[in-house]
C-alpha positions as CSV (number, residue, x, y, z in Angstrom):
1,X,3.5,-20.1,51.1
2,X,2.9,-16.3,51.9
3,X,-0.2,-16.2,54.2
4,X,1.5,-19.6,56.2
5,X,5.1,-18.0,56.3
6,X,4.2,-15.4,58.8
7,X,2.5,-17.8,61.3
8,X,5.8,-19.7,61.3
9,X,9.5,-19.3,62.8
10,X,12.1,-21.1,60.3
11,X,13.6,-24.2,60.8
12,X,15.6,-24.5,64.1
13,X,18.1,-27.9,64.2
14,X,18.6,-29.0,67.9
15,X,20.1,-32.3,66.5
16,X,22.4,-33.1,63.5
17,X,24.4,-36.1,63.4
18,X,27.1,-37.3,60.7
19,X,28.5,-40.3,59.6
20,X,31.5,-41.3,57.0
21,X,30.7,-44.9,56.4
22,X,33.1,-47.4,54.9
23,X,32.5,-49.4,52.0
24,X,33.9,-52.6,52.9
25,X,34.3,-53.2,56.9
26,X,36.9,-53.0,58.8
27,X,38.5,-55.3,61.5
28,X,37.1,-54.5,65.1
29,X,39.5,-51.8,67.2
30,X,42.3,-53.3,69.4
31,X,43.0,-51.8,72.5
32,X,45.9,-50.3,71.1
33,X,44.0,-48.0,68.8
34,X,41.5,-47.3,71.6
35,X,44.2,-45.9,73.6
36,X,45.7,-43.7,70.8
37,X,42.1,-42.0,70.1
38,X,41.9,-42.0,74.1
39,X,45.1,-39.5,74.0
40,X,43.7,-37.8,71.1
41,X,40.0,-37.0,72.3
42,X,40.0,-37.5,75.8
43,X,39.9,-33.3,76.4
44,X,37.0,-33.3,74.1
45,X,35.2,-36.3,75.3
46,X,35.3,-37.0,79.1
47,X,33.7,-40.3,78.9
48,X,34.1,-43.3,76.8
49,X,32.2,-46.3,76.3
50,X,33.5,-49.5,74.7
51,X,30.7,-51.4,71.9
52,X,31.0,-54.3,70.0
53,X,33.7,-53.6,67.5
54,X,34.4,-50.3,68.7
55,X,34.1,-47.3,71.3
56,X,31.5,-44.3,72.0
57,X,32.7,-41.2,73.1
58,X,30.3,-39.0,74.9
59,X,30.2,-35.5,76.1
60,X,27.0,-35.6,78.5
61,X,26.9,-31.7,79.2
62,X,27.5,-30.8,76.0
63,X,25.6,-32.9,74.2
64,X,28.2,-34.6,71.8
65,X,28.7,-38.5,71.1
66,X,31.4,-39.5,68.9
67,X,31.0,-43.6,67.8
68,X,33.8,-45.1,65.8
69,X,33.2,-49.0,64.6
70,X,33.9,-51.4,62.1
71,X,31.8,-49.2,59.9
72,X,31.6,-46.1,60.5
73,X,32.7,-42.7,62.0
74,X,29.8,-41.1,63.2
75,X,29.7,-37.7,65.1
76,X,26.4,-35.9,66.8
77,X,26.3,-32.7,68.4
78,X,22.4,-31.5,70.4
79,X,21.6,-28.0,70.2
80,X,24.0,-26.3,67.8
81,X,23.9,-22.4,67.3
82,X,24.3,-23.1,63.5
83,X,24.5,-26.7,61.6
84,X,27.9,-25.5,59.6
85,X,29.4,-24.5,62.8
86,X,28.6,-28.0,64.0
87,X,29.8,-29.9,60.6
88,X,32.8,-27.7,60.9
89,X,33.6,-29.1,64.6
90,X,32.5,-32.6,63.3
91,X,35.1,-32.5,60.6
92,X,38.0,-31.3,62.8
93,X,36.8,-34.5,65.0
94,X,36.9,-37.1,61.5
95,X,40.5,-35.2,60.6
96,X,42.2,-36.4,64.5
97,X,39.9,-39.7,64.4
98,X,41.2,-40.5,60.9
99,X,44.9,-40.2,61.9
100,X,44.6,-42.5,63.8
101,X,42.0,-45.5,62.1
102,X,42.6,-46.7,59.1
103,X,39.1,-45.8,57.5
104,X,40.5,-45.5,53.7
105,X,38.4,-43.1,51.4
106,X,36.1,-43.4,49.7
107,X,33.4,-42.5,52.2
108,X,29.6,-43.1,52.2
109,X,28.1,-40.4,53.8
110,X,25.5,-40.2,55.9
111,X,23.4,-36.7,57.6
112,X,20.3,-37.1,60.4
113,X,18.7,-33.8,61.4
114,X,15.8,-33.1,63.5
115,X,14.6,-29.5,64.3
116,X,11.6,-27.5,64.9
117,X,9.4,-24.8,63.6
118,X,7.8,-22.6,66.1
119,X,4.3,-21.9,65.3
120,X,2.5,-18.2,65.8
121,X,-0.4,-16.6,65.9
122,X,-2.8,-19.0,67.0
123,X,-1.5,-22.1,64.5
124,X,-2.5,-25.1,66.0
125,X,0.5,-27.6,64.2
126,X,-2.0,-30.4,65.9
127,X,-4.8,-29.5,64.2
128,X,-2.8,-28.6,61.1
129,X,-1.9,-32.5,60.3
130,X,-4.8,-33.9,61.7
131,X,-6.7,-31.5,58.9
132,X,-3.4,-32.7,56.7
133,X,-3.8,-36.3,57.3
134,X,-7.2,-37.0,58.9
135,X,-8.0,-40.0,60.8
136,X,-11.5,-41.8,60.8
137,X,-13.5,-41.8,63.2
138,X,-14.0,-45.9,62.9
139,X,-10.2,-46.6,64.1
140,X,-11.3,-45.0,67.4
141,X,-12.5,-48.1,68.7
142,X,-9.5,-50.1,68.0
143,X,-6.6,-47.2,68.7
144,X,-8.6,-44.7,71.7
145,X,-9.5,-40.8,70.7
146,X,-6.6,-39.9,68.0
147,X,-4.7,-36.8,69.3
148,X,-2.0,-36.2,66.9
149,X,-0.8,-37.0,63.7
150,X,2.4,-37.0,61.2
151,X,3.4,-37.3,58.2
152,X,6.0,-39.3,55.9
153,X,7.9,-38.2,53.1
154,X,10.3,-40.2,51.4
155,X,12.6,-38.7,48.1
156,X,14.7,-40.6,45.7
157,X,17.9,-38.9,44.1
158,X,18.9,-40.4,40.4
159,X,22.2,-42.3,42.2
160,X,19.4,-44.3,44.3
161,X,20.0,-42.2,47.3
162,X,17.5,-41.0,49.8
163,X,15.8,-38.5,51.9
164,X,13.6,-39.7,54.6
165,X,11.6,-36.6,55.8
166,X,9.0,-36.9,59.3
167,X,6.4,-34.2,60.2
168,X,4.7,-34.3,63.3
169,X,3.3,-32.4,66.2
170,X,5.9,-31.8,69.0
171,X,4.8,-33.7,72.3
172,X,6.7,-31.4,74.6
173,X,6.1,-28.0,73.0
174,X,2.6,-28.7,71.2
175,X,3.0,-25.1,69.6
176,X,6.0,-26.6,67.5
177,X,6.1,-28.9,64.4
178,X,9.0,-31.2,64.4
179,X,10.6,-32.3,61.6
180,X,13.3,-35.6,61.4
181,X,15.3,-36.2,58.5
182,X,17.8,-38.8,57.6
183,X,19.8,-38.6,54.2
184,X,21.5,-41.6,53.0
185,X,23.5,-41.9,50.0
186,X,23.3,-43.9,46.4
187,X,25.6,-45.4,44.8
188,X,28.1,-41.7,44.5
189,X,30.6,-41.7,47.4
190,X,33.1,-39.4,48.3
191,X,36.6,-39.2,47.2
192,X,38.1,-37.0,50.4
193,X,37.2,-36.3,53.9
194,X,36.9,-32.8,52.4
195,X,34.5,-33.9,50.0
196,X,32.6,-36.1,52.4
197,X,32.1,-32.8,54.6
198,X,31.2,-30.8,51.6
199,X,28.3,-33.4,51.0
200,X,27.2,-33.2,54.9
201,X,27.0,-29.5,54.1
202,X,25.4,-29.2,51.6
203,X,22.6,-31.8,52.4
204,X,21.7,-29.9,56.2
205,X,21.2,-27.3,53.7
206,X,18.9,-29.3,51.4
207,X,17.0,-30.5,55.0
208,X,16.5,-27.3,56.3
209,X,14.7,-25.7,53.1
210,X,13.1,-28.6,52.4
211,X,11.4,-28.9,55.8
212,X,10.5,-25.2,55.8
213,X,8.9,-25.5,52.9
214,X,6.9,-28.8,53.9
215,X,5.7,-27.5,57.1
216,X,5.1,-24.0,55.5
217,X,3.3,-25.6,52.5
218,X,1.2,-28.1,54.8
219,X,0.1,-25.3,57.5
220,X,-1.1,-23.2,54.3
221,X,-3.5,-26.0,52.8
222,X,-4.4,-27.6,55.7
């Protein structure tokens, strides 16, 4: 990775979203329980949108949605300065949300991430994955003139968990590759809202090096 690591910025997340999902559904929220996580969030969250079995609190400005259902807590912030400063605000969000639903443990837990990876000095991440993952010229007459292209990597843990990994140009900032990831979990969930958290940590972690070393790995043998 050494010539490719200096033509590249490391992994920057503008996105992470996670979700504590229960194993066994729950009923839909009354409006009683709407209004008590109304009280509870309200300074946080300025607007809230009712769904089917639940609500969807939002935070335009700020970038921050909050959607509690039948199956799920799930929390996503845009733009953090660091993902375990956002997981730390996401599990202070589960702690006042939990108080208040009945989500018992144990939780399945869920992590999304997409980020960026600035390229330098002349690195093209366009022509990088085209090289990568070349089209023919033949599906020009069915498709038009291909202009970019990605890649897909999926990874299996031993519980039967995943890790669903995208590469691909970035359509507004062509100089950029962007990466999307989406963690799900196998058949190990966790025991404590503490231990759920711990997992989300750990697995940003996992998605950061991991798609630093795709990208930087793909940009050195394209």
């Amino acid at each position: 990775m050494g010539d490719a690591a200096i033509n590249l910025a490391p992994f920057n997340f503008f996105k992470i979203t996670v979700g504590l999902y229960r194993i066994v559904p729950g009923p839909p929220l009354d409006p009683g329980m709407q209004g008590e996580l109304l009280k509870e969030l309200h300074r946080d969250y300025p607007s809230l949108t009712q769904i089917q079995g639940g609500v969807l609190f939002s935070d335009p400005p700020k970038g921050r949605t909050l959607v509690i259902d039948q199956a799920r807590v799930e929390s996503s912030e845009t733009s953090p300065r660091s993902a375990s400063q956002a997981i730390e605000r996401i599990g202070e969000e589960f702690q006042k949300t939990l108080r208040i639903v009945a989500y018992p443990a144990p939780y399945r837990v869920k992590v999304e991430a997409d980020g960026t990876i600035q390229a330098w000095e002349g690195l093209d991440p366009v022509a990088v994955l085209k090289r990568h993952a070349p089209p023919r010229a033949e599906w020009d007459s069915l498709g038009g003139a291909c202009r970019f292209a990605c890649v897909r990597y999926l990874f299996a843990t031993p519980d039967g968990g995943q890790r669903d990994i995208r590469v691909e140009p970035l359509f507004q900032a062509p100089d950029k590759f962007y990466t999307s990831a989406i963690s799900m979990p196998g058949a190990t969930a966790c025991a404590t809202l503490e231990a759920a958290m711990e997992r989300a940590r750990q697995e940003a972690d996992i998605i950061e090096r991991l798609s630093d070393r795709l990208v930087a790995d793909i940009a050195k043998d394209a």
